[in-house]
C-alpha positions in Angstrom: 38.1 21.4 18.3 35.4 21.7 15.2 32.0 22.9 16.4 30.5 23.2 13.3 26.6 21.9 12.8 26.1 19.1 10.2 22.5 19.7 8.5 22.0 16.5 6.8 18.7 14.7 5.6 17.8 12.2 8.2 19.6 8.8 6.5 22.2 8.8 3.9 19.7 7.0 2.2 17.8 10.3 1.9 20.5 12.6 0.7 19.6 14.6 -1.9 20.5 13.2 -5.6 22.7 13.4 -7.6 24.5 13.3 -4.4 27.9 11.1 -6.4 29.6 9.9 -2.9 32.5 7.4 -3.6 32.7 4.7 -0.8 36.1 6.6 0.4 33.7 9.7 0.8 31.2 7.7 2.9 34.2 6.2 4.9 35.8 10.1 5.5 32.0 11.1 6.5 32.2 8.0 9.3 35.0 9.0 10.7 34.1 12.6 11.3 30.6 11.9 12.4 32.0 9.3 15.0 34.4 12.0 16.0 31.4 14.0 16.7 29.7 11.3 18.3 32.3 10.5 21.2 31.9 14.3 21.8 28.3 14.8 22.1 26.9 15.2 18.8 23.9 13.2 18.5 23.1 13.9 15.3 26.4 12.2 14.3 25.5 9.2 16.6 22.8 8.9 14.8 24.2 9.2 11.4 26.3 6.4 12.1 23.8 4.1 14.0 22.2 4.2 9.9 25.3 3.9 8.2 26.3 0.6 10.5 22.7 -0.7 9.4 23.0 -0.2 6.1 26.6 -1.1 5.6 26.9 2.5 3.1 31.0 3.1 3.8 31.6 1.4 6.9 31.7 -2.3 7.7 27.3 -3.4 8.3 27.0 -4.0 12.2 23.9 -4.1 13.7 25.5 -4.2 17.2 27.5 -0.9 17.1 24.7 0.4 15.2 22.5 0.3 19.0 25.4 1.4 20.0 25.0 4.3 18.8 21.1 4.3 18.1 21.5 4.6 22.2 23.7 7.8 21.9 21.2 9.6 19.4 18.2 8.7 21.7 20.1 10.0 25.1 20.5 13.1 22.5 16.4 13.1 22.0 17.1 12.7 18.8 13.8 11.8 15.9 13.8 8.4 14.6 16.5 7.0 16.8 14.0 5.5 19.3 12.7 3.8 16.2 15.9 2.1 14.9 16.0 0.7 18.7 13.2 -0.3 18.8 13.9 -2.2 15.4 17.0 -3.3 17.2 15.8 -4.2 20.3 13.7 -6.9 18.6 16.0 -8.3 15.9 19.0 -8.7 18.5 20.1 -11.3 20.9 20.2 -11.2 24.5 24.2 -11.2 24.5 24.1 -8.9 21.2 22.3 -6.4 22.9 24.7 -7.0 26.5 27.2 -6.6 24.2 26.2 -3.3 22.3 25.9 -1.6 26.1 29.8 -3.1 27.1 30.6 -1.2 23.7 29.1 1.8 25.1 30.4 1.6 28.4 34.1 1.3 27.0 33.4 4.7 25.0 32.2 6.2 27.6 34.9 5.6 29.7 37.4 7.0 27.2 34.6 10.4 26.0 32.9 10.9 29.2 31.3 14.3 27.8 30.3 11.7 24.7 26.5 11.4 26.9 26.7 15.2 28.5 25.1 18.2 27.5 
């Protein structure tokens, strides 16, 4: 298992340019990051929660973006308490009931996902 540390600026927005990142890039960095995620890397979480917001190599989706908005703040994580916030008021009832079923399902498969 890869436990290497991922020291990224804080949205992919933010990374450092020229930074040339094809959209396959951006899709290979989503997959590793939710790797990550479902094993307790909030940082990751939290670099997905952005790239589901902004749509940058991965399909946009606010709802799994609180998804995992929810993982990075459990993590104490900076700004994720702001993207749920931002969330938290754009989002439906249901959409946010459904962003926690998402989570629960996860969780269920990664239980160490929300641990240490």
């Amino acid at each position: 298992m890869w436990k290497g540390v991922i020291n990224l600026p804080p949205s992919v927005s933010d990374w450092p340019q020229p930074f040339p990142v094809r959209a396959s890039e951006l899709q290979q960095f989503a997959l590793w990051f939710n790797l990550a995620a479902r094993q307790g890397d909030g940082s990751s979480a939290f670099y997905l929660s952005q790239m589901h917001l902004s749509g940058e190599g991965i399909e946009q989706d606010r709802v799994v973006a609180r998804v995992w908005a929810m993982v990075a703040f459990a993590k104490g994580i900076e700004g994720a308490e702001q993207i749920l916030t931002t969330l938290n008021e754009e989002l439906t009832e249901e959409q946010m009931e459904q962003s926690v079923q998402i989570l629960d399902e996860i969780f269920q498969k990664h239980p160490e996902m929300l641990g240490g």
